[in-house]
FIDODO-391658 format. One record per residue (C-alpha): x, y, z; residue number from 1; residue in one letter. Coordinates in pm, 1 decimal, decimal comma, m for minus. Last residue first. Layout:
N
R        xx        yy        zz   nr  rest
R         X         Y         Z  NUM     a
...
END
This chain:
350
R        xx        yy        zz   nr  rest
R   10073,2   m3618,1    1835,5  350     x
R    9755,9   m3723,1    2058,4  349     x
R    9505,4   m3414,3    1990,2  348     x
R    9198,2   m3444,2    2227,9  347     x
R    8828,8   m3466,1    2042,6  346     x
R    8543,9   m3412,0    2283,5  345     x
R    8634,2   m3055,6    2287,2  344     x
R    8413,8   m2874,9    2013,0  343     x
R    8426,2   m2896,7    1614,6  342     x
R    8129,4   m2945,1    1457,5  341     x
R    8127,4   m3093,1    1080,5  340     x
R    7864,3   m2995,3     856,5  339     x
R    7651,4   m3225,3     628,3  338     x
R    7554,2   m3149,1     296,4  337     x
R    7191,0   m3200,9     168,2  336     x
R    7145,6   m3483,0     m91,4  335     x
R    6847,6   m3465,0    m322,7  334     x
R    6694,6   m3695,9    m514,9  333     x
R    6405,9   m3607,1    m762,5  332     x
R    6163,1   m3895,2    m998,8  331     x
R    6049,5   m3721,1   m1295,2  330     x
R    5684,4   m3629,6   m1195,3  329     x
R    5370,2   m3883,0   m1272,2  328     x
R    5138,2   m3698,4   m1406,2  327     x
R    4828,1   m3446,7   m1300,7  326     x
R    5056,9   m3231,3   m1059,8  325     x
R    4942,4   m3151,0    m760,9  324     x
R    5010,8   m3408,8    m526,8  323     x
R    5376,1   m3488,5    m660,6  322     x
R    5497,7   m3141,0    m609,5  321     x
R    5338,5   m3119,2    m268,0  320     x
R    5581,9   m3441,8    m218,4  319     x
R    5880,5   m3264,3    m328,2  318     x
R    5788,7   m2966,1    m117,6  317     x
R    5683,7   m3167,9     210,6  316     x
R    6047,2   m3312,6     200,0  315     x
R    6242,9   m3026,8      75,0  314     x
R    6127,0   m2841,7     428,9  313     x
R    6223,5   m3113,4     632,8  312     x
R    6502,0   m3158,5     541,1  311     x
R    6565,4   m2798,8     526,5  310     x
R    6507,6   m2775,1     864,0  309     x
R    6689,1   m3121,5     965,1  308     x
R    7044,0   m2991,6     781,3  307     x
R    7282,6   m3302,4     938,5  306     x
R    7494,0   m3183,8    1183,5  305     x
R    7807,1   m3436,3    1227,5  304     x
R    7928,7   m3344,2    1624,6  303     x
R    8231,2   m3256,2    1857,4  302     x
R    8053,5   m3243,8    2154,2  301     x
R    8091,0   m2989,8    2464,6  300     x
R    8251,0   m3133,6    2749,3  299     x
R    8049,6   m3124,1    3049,9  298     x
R    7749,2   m3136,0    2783,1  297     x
R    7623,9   m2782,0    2710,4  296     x
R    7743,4   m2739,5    2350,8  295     x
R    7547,4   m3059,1    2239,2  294     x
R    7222,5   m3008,6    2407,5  293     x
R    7045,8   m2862,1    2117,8  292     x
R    7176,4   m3142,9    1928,0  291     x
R    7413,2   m3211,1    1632,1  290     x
R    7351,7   m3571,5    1477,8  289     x
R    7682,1   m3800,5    1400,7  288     x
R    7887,6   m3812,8    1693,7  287     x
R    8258,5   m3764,4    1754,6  286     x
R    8421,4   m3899,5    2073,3  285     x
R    8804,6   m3877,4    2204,2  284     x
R    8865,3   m4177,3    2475,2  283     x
R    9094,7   m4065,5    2818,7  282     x
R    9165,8   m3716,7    2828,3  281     x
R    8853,9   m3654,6    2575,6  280     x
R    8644,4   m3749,0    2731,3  279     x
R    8702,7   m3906,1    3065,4  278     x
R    8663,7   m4300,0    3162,9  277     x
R    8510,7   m4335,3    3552,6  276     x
R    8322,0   m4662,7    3458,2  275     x
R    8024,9   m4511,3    3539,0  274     x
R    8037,9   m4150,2    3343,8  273     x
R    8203,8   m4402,1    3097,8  272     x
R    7910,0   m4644,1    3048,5  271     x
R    7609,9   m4332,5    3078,1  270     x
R    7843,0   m4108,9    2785,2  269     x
R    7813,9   m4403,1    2521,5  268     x
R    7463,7   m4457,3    2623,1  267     x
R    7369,6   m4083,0    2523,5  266     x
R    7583,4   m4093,1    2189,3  265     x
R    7410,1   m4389,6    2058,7  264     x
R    7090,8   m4160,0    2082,9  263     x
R    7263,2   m3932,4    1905,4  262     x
R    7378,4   m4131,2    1610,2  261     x
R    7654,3   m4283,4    1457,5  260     x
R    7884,7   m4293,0    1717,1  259     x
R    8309,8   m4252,6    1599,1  258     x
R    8525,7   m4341,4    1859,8  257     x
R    8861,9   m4228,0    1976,6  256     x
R    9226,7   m4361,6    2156,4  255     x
R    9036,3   m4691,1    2110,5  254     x
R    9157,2   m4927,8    2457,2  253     x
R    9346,8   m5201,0    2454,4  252     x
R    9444,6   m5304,3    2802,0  251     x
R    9105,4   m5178,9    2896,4  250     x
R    8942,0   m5468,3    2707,9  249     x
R    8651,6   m5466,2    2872,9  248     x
R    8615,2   m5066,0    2843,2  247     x
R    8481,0   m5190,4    2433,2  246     x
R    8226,8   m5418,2    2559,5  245     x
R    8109,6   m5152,0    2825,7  244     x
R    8094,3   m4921,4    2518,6  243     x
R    7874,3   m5148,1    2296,9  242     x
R    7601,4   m5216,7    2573,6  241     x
R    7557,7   m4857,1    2680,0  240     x
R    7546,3   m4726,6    2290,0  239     x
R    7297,1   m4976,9    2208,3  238     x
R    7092,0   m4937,8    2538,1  237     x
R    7084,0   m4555,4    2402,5  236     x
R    6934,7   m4654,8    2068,8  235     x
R    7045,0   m4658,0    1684,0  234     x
R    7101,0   m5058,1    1666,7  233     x
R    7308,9   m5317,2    1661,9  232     x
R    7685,6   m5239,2    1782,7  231     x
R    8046,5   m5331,3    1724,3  230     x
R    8312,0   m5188,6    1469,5  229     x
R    8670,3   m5185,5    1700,9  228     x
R    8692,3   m5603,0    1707,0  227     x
R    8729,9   m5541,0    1353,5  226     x
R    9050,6   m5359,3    1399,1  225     x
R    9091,7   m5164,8    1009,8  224     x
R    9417,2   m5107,5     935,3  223     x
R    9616,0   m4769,6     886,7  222     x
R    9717,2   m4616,3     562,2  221     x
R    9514,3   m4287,3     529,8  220     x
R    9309,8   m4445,5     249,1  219     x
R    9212,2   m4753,4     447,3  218     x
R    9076,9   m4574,4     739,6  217     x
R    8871,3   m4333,8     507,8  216     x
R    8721,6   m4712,8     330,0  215     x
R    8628,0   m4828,0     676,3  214     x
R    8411,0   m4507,4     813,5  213     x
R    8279,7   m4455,0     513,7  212     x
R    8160,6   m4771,8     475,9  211     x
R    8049,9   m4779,4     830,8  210     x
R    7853,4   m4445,4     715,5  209     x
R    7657,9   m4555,5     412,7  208     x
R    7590,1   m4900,1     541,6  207     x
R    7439,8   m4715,5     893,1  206     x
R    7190,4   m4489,9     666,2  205     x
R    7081,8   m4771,4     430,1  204     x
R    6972,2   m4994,5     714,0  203     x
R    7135,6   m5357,7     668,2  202     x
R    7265,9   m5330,3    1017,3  201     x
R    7075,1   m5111,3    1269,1  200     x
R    7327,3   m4868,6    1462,1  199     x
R    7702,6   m4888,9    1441,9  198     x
R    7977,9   m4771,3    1765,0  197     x
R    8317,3   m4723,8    1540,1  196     x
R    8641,3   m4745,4    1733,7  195     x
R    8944,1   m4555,7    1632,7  194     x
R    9308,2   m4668,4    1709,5  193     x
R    9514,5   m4471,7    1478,8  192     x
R    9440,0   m4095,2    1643,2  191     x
R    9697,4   m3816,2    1558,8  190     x
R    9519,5   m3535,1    1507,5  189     x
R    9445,4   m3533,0    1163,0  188     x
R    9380,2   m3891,8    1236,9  187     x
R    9058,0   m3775,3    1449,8  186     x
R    8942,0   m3492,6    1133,8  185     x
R    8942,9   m3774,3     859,5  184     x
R    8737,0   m3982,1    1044,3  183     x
R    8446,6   m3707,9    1101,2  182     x
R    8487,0   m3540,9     757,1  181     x
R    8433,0   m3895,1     586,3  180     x
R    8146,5   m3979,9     834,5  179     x
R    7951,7   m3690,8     688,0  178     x
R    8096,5   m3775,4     343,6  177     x
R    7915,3   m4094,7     366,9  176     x
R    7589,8   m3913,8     591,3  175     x
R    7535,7   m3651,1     263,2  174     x
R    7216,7   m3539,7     391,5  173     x
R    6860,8   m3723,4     268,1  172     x
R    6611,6   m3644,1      60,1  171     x
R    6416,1   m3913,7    m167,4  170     x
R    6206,3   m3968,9    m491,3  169     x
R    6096,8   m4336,2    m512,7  168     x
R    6281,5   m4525,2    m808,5  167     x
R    6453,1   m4855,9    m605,8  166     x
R    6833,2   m4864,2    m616,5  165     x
R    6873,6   m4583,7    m341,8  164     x
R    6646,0   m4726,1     m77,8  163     x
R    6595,8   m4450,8     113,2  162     x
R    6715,6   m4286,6     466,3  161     x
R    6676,5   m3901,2     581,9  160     x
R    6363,5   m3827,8     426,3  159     x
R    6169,3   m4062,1     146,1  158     x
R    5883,2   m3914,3     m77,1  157     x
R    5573,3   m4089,7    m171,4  156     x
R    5294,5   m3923,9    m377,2  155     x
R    5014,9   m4301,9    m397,9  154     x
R    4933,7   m4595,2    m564,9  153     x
R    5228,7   m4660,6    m783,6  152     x
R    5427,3   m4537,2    m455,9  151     x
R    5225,4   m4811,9    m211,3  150     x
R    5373,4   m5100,7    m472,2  149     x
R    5767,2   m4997,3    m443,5  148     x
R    5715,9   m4951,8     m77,5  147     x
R    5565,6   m5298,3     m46,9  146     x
R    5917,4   m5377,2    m186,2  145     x
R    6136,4   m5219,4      12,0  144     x
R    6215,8   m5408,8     309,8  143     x
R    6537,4   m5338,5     535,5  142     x
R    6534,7   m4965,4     562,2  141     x
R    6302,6   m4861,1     886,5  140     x
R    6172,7   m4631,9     618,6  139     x
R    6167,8   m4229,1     701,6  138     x
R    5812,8   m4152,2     504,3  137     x
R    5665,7   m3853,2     397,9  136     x
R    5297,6   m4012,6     252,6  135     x
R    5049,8   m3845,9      34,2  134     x
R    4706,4   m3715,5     m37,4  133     x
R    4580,4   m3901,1     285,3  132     x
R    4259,8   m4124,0     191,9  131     x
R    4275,2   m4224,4     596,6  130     x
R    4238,2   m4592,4     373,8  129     x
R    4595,7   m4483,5     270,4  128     x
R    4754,7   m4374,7     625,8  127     x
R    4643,8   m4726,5     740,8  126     x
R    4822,5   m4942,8     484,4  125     x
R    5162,0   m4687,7     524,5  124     x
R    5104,7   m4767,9     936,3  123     x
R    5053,5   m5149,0     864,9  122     x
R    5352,2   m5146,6     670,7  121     x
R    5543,9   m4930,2     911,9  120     x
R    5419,5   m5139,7    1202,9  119     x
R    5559,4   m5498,6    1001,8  118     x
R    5890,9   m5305,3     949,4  117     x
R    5932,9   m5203,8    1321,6  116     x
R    6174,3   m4965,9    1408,2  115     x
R    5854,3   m4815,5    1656,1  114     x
R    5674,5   m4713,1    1343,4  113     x
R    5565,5   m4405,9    1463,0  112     x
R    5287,7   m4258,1    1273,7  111     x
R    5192,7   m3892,0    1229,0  110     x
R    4887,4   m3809,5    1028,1  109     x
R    4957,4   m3387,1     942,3  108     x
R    4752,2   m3168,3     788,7  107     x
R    4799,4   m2993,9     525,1  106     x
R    4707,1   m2577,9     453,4  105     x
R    5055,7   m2490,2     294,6  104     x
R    5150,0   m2309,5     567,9  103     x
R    5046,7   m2600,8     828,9  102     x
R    5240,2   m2819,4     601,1  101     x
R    5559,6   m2660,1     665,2  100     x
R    5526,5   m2627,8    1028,8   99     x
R    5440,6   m3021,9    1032,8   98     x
R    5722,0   m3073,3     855,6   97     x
R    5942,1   m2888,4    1122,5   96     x
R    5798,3   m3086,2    1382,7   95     x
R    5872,4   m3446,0    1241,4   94     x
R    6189,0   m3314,6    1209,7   93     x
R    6242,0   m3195,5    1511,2   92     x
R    6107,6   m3557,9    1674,0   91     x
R    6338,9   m3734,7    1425,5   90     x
R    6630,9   m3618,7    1573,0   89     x
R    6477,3   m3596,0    1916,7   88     x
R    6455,2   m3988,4    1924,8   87     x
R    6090,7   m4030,2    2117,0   86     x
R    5925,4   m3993,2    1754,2   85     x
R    6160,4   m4380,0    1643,0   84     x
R    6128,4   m4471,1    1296,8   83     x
R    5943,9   m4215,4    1139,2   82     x
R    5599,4   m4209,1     948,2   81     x
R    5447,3   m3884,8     832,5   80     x
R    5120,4   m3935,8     622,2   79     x
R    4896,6   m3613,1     462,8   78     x
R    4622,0   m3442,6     490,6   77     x
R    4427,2   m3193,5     233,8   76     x
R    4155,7   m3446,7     163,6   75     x
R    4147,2   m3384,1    m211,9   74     x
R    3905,7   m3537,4    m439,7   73     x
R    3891,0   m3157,7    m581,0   72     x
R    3491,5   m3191,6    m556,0   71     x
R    3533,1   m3436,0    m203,2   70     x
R    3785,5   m3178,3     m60,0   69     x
R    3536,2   m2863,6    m137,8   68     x
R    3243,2   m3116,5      17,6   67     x
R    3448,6   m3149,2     336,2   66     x
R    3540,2   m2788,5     370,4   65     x
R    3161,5   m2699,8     352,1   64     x
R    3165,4   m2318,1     475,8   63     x
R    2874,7   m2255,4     692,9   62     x
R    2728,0   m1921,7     575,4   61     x
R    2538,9   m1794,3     839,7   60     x
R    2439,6   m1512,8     662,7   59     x
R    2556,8   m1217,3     879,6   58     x
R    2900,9   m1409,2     931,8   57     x
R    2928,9   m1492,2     587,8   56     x
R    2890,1   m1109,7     562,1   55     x
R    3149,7   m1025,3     851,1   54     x
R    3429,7   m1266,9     740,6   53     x
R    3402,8   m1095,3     367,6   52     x
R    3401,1    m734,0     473,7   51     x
R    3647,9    m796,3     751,5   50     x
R    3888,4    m944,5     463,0   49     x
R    3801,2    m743,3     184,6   48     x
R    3923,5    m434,1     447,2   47     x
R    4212,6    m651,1     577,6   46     x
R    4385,3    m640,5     193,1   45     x
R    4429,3    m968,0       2,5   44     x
R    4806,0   m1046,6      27,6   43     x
R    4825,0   m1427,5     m45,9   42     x
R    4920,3   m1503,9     236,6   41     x
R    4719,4   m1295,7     458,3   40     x
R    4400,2   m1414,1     341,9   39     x
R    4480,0   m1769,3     374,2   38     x
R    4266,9   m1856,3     705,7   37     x
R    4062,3   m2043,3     485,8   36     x
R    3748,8   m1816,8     498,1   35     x
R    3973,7   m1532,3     280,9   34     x
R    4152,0   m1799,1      71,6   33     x
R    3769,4   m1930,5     m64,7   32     x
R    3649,2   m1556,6    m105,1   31     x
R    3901,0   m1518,6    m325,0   30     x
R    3803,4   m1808,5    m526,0   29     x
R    3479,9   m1692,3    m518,9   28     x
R    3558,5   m1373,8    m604,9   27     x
R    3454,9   m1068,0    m443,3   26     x
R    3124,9    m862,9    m546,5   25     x
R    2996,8    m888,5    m177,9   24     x
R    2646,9   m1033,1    m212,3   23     x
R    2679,4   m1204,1    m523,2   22     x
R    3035,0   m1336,8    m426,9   21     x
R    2876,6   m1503,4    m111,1   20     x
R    2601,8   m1639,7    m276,8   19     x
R    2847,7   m1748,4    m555,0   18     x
R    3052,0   m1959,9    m248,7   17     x
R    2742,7   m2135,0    m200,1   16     x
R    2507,6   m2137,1      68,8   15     x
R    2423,4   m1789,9     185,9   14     x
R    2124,2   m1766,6     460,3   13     x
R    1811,3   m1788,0     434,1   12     x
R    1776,6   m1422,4     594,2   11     x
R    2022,1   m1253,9     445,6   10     x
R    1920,4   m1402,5     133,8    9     x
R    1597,9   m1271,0     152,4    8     x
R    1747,7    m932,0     249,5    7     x
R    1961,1    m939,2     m42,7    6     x
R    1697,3   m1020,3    m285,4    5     x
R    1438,5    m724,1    m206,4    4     x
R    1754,8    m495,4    m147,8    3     x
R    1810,7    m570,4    m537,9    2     x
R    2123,0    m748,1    m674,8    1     x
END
């Protein structure tokens, strides 16, 4: 390019990527990763960098992100919807997607559905006229058949629960075998009477785990007290409610209980701390969901840790996946194994 040229364009202004690469003899597509923040990652050198930044600086080159998105008829966003954000499980792994994203240059539309299936319709309805690329979505787990419509339409990957007999891609942990360890573990130690505090009925992740609960109590001999599997939902006022029904009965106490979820946890441990009942001396507990604050309880928690980072991280893949590829992918569920925690909410009774 002459000097005559150059300075004309220097003072125009470069509009196009091939102004750019004119005047610097770079790429345009690396250019592109340079002005993207994605220099770094893909290991251009800091010299191209600071000679790039500094010439689109020089001629005001405004970098069209919006007309790049149109051209690709990308929009480089995508839906998140969960259940319940204020539950922390769902909170870190809302968090840990958005990490993931962020590398990958998405953005993130988070919608909280509130355990409502009409708000995670309307949520899934508004994500799509937001032209997002693709939806990660924890369903509430008692409709699926708008689901089943919004995937022919749109990527769609389930985390944590699914609908296993409809064809949508999923990842979840191993919550069955989860609840398998857990049981298994309290008659080790001598427990017969063991209570089991549910969340939402008819949501894939609670069926899995009562029926694990029930079918390990049948295969170690003992029979199954149905007065012992109570609850309604995966909240605190859940747990609360359930345990003061149980501590009515204090003639026939559970020697241990089995809470599937955190949050059902929290109530459990608000109706003893008032009604004076110690773990473990006086009911063992195991809960599903390990927690920062698990170890640090008054008496640490014997816990089902389900793998939220890579959760998380397989999530955004297998939807990334999805969004750039020009057909329809073979559909991909994964299971994640779950780990069981041992700590000192769990007394032996031999």
């Amino acid at each position: 390019m002459s000097s005559t040229q150059s300075n004309i364009m220097n003072k125009n202004g470069a509009k196009t990527l091939k102004d750019l690469s004119k005047i610097t003899g770079f790429t345009e597509s690396t250019i592109s990763r340079v002005l993207n923040g994605l220099g770094t990652k893909y290991r251009i050198s800091e010299a191209t960098q600071i000679i790039i930044k500094k010439t689109a600086e020089e001629t005001n080159f405004s970098f069209n992100e919006n007309a790049r998105n149109l051209r690709l008829k990308k929009t480089y966003t995508i839906g998140l919807i969960v259940p319940d954000i204020s539950n922390s499980f769902f909170a870190k792994m809302a968090s840990l997607i958005e990490r993931e994203a962020r590398f990958h240059n998405y953005s993130i539309f988070l919608c909280d559905s509130d355990n409502s299936t009409e708000l995670e319709k309307e949520s899934a309805h508004l994500l799509q006229k937001r032209k997002v690329d693709g939806i990660i979505i924890s369903p509430i787990g008692l409709s699926s058949k708008y689901l089943e419509k919004l995937y022919n339409n749109i990527p769609l990957v389930f985390i944590d629960r699914y609908f296993p007999e409809i064809k949508i891609p999923y990842v979840s942990s191993d919550e069955y075998n989860g609840a398998v360890k857990a049981v298994n573990h309290l008659i080790k130690l001598g427990h017969k009477k063991i209570a089991c505090i549910q969340g939402l009925e008819g949501t894939f992740s609670n069926t899995s785990r009562t029926k694990a609960f029930k079918e390990t109590i049948k295969s170690n001999g003992l029979d199954i007290n149905e007065t012992f599997i109570l609850g309604d939902a995966f909240s605190e006022e859940n747990g609360y409610n359930s345990a003061k029904q149980i501590i009515q009965n204090k003639e026939y106490l559970p020697t241990a209980i089995l809470s599937l979820s955190n949050t059902i946890t929290l109530g459990i441990l608000k109706a003893f701390a008032e009604e004076n009942i110690l773990i473990p001396e006086d009911v063992s507990i195991i809960s599903f969901d390990e927690e920062s604050y698990s170890s640090l309880l008054k008496t640490p928690m014997t816990t089902i840790s389900q793998p939220k980072e890579e959760l998380g991280e397989t999530a955004f893949k297998m939807l990334l996946a999805q969004i750039e590829s020009d057909k329809k992918l073979k559909q991909k569920n994964i299971l994640l194994p779950t780990k069981l925690i041992i700590r000192d909410s769990v007394l032996p009774i031999y």
